[in-house]
LUMDOBA-725353 format. One record per residue (C-alpha): residue in one letter; x, y, z. Coordinates in steps of 0.5 Angstrom, whole numbers, plus 500, padded with zeros to 3 digits. Each point is the difference from the previous one (the first is absolute). Example, Ala and Ser with C-alpha at 12.3 -4.5 7.8 and 13.67 -1.06 7.14 Angstrom:
2
ATOM:a:525:491:516
ATOM:s:502:507:498
REM end
This chain:
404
ATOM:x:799:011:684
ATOM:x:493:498:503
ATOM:x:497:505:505
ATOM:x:501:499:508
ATOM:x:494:494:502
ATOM:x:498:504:505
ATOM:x:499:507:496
ATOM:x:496:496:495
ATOM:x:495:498:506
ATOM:x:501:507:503
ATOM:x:497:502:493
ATOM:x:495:495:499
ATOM:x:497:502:507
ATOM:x:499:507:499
ATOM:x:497:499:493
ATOM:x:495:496:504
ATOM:x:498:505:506
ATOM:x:494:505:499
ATOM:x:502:507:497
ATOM:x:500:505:506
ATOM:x:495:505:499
ATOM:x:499:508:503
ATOM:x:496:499:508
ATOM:x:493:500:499
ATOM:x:494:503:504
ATOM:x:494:496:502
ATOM:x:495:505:503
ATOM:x:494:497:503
ATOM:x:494:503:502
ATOM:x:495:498:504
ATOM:x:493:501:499
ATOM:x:500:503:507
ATOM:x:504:503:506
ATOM:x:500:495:505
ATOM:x:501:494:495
ATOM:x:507:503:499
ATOM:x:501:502:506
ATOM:x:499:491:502
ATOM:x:506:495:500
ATOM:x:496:495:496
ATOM:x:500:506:495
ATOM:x:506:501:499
ATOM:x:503:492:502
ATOM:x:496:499:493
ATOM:x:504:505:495
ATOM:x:506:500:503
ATOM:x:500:493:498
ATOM:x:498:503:493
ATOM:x:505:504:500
ATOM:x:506:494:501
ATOM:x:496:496:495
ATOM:x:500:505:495
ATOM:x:507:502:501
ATOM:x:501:493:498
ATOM:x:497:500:495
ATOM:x:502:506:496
ATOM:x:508:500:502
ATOM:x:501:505:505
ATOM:x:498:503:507
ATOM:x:493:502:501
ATOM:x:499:505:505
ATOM:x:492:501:502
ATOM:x:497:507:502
ATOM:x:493:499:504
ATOM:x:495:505:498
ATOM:x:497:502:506
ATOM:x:496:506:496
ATOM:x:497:498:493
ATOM:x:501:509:498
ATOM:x:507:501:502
ATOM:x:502:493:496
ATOM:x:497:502:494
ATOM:x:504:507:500
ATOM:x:506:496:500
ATOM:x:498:495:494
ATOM:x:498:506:496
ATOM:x:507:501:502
ATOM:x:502:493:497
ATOM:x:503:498:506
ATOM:x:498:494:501
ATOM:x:502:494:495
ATOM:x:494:495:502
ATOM:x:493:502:503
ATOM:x:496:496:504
ATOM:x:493:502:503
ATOM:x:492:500:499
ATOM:x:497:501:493
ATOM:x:500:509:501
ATOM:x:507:500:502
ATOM:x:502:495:494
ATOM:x:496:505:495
ATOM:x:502:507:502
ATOM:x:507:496:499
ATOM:x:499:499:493
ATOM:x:498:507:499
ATOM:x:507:501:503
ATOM:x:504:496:496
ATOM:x:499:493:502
ATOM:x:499:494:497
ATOM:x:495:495:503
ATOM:x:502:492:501
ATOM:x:496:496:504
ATOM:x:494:500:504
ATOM:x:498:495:506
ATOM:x:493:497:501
ATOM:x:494:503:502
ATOM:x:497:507:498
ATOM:x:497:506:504
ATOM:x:494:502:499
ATOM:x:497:507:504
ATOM:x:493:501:502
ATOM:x:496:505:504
ATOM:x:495:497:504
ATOM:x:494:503:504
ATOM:x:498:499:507
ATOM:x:494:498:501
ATOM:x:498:505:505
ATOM:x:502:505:495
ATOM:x:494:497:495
ATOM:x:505:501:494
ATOM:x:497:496:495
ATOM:x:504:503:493
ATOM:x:506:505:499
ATOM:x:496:506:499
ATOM:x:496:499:506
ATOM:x:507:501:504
ATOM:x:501:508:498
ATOM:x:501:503:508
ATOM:x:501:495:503
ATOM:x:507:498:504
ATOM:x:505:495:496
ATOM:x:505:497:504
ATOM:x:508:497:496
ATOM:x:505:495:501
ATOM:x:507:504:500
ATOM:x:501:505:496
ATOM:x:505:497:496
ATOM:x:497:494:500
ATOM:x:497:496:493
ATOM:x:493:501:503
ATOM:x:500:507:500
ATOM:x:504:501:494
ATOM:x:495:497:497
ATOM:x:494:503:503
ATOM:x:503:506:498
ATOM:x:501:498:494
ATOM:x:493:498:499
ATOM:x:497:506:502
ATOM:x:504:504:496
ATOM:x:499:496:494
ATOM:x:492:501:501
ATOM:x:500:508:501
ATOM:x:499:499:507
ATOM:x:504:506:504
ATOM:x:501:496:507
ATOM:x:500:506:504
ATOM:x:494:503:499
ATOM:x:496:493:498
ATOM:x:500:498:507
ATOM:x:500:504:507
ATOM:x:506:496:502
ATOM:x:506:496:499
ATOM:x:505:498:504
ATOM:x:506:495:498
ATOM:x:502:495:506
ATOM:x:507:496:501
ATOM:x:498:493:500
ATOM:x:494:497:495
ATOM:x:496:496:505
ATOM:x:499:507:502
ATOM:x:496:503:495
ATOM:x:495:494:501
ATOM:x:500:500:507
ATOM:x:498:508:498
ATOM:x:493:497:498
ATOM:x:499:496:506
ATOM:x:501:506:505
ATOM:x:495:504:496
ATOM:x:506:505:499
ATOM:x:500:499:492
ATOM:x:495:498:495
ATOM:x:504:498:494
ATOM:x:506:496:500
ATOM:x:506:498:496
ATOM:x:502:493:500
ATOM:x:503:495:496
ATOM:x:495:496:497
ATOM:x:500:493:505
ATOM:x:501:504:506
ATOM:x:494:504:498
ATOM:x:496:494:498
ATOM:x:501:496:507
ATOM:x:498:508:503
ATOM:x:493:499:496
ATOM:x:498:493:501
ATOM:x:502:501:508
ATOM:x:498:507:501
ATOM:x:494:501:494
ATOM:x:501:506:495
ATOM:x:501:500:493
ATOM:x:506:501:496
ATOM:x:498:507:495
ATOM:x:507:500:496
ATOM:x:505:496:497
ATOM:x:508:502:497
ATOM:x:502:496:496
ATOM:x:505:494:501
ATOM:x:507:501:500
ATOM:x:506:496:501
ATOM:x:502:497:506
ATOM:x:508:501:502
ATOM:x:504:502:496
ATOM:x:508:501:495
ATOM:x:502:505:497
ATOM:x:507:501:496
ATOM:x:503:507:499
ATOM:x:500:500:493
ATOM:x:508:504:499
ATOM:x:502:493:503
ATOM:x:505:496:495
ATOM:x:496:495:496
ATOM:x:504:494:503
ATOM:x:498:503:507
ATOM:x:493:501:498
ATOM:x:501:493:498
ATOM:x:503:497:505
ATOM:x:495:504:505
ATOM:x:493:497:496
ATOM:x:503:493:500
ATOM:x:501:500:507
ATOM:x:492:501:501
ATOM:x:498:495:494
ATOM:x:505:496:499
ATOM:x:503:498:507
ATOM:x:507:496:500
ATOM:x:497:495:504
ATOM:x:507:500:503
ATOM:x:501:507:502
ATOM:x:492:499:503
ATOM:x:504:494:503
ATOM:x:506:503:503
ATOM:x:495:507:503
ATOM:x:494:497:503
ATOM:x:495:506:499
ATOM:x:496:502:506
ATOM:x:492:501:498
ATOM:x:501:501:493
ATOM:x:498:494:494
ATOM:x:503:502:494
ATOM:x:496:495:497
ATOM:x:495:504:500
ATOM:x:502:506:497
ATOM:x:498:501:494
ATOM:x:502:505:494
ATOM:x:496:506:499
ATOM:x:500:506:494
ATOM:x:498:507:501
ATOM:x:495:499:498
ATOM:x:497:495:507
ATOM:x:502:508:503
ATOM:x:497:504:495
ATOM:x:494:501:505
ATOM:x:503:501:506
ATOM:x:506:505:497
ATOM:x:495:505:497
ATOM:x:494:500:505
ATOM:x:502:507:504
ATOM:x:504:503:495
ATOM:x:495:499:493
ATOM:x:493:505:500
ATOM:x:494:498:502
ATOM:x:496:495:495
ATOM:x:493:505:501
ATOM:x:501:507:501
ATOM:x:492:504:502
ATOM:x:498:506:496
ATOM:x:504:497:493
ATOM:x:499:495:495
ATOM:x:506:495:499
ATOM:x:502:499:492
ATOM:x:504:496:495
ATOM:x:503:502:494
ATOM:x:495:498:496
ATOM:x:495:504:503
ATOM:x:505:506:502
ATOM:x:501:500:492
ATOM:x:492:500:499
ATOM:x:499:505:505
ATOM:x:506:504:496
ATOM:x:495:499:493
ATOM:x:494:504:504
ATOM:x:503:506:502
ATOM:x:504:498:508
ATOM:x:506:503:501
ATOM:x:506:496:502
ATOM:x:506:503:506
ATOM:x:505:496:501
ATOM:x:503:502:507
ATOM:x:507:497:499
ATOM:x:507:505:501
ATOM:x:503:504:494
ATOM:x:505:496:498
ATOM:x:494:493:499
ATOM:x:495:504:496
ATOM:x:506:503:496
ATOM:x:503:493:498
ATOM:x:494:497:499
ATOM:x:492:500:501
ATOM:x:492:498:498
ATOM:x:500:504:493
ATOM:x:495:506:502
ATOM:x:501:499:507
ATOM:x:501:508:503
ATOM:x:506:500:506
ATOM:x:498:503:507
ATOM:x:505:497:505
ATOM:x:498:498:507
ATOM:x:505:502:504
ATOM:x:500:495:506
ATOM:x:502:500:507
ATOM:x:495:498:504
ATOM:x:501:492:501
ATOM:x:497:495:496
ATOM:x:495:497:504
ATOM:x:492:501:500
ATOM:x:499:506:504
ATOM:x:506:504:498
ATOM:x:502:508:502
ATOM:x:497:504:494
ATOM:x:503:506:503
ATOM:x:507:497:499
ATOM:x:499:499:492
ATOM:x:500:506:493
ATOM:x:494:499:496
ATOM:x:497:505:496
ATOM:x:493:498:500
ATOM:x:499:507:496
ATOM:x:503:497:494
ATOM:x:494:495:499
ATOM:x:495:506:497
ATOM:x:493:502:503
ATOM:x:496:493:498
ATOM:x:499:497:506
ATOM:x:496:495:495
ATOM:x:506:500:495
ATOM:x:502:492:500
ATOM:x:507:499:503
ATOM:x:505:495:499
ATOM:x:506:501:505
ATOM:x:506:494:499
ATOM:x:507:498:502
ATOM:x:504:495:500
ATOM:x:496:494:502
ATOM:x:497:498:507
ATOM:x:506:500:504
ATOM:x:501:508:498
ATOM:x:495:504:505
ATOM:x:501:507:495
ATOM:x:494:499:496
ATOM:x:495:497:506
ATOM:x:502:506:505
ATOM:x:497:504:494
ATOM:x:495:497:499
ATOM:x:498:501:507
ATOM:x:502:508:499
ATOM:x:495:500:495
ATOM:x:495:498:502
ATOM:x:500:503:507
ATOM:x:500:506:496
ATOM:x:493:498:497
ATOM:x:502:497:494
ATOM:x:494:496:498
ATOM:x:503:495:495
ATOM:x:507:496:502
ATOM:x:503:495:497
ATOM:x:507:498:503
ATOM:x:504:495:494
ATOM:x:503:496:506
ATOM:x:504:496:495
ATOM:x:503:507:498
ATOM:x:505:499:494
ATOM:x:503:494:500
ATOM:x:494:496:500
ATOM:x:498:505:494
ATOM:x:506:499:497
ATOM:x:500:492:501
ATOM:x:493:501:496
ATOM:x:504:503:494
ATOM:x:496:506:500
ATOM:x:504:507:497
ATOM:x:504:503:504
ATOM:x:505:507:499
ATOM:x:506:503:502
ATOM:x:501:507:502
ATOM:x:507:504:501
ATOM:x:502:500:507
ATOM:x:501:507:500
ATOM:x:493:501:497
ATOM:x:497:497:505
ATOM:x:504:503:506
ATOM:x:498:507:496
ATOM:x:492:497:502
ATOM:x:502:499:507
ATOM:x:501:506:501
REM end
């Protein structure tokens, strides 16, 4: 007997309907406030989120992000399963387990720029003047920060003052008033201040990707797919059937973490100078080593113990203060004692690479302390690893022992 003809077509039907898929939530942050805040803004993503739904299978509900640190708790939480926003909000994601998907047009790029009154012509004749930034949580002033971190600079005590403002035109107009000196600004808007107002633009970030997708990684495959496809692969039907509102997927783009490299370190990793030491490779670390200096490295116990630079001594750092140039001394532990009477012994202090903050606050330390030849190995341990230079292990036990 054959099947009833309408089960059969009742059957065929469901094998062609999509898959339904778990809801997903969409955050979308804004660059600033009171862009979110507008209807134009959220016309545009809630036509994304329908778009996307489509696309993937399943309801997509959106959460606007109107405060870019409140949202990155909840995605080092991993409650969102799609990510969109600026270059710094799609790197510090990363960091927290997303995967990025696709960019849009355009990069964005920081300055600061001088007045002309302020007869600023270079970075270095900005110490003690007044700087005025975009929004706090702006990409402008993550940058900015980034940057003067990157270089050493501690912001508080290199100008006079600092003052952050609610909108970006507003550090600009800063200048024109003579309440500020310096300026942060994106680039374009910086150059049309310059050419219109006269002074001169004393330093520049690096450029970083325009908007923004990023996937939360502990997704399934075939929604990560679904997902990716939606951005860079369209199914002109589906564009068809949700129109989108200010959104060309045509000009997404792929993108890799390393597009995001820059911007999802800068803030975190240490400065690339650092005044009263000298930074080294590995291969002058082992040379120095041959004449006579002695290695410390700063790790915990339990690092030095599993594994370390062969004949580097261990002398943690015990670290509190926050990783940031300009950090509290008197929140960390570290027994400058250890490293003997000499001040012209040579010293090399190493950690776990430029992102570990250990070795550069001793490196400090020591050098307030009057030691004459410092030299900080940035790369610390994986890059002398990586060189294929000996290393040595120790017991956990021993090495807690030496803590002590």
């Amino acid at each position: 007997m054959y099947p009833n003809r309408t089960a059969l077509l009742a059957a065929f039907s469901l094998a062609l309907a999509p898959a339904v898929h778990a809801a997903i939530d969409l955050n979308v942050t804004g660059e600033a406030r009171q862009e979110v805040a507008s209807q134009k803004f959220v016309d545009r993503y809630q036509s994304l989120a329908a778009y996307l739904g489509a696309s993937v299978g399943t309801d997509v509900k959106l959460v606007l992000g109107h405060d870019p640190s409140r949202e990155l708790q909840k995605m080092r939480a991993g409650m969102y399963q799609v990510v969109v926003g600026p270059a710094h909000v799609i790197g510090a994601a990363m960091r927290y387990g997303y995967e990025p998907v696709a960019r849009f047009a355009g990069e964005e790029q920081a300055v600061f720029v001088a007045s002309k009154a302020s007869g600023v012509k270079t970075f270095e004749e900005a110490r003690g003047k007044r700087l005025a930034l975009p929004p706090t949580d702006s990409l402008g002033t993550y940058l900015a920060r980034g940057e003067l971190n990157a270089k050493g600079v501690v912001a508080k005590s290199y100008f006079t003052e600092i003052k952050e403002h609610r909108y970006h035109e507003v550090a600009l107009m800063a200048l024109e008033v003579g309440t500020a000196d310096i300026a942060v600004a994106e680039k374009k808007l910086a150059q049309e201040w310059v050419t219109k107002n006269g002074g001169a633009i004393i330093l520049e970030t690096r450029a970083t990707p325009g908007l923004g997708v990023a996937v939360n990684a502990k997704l399934d495959k075939a929604t990560k797919d679904r997902v990716r496809a939606a951005f860079l692969s369209p199914n002109p039907r589906v564009v068809a059937a949700n129109r989108l509102t200010g959104i060309d997927l045509s000009q997404a783009a792929p993108i890799s973490q390393e597009d995001y490299k820059y911007v999802s370190t800068l803030g975190y990793f240490t400065p690339r100078q650092l005044p009263g030491a000298t930074i080294v490779t590995a291969e002058q670390v082992a040379d120095l080593l041959k004449k006579g200096a002695t290695l410390y490295d700063t790790r915990s116990a339990e690092e030095y113990g599993q594994r370390h630079i062969q004949g580097a001594k261990f002398l943690p750092y015990h670290e509190k203060s926050r990783k940031e140039v300009g950090f509290d001394e008197k929140a960390d532990s570290f027994e400058v004692a250890k490293l003997g009477e000499d001040k012209n012994a040579p010293l090399i202090f190493a950690c776990n690479g430029a992102e570990c903050w250990k070795s550069y606050k001793a490196c400090q330390l020591a050098a307030k302390a009057g030691y004459k030849q410092v030299y900080w190995f940035r790369g610390g341990f994986p890059e002398w690893n990586m060189a294929g230079m000996p290393t040595a292990s120790a017991g956990t036990a021993v090495a807690q022992t030496q803590k002590k």
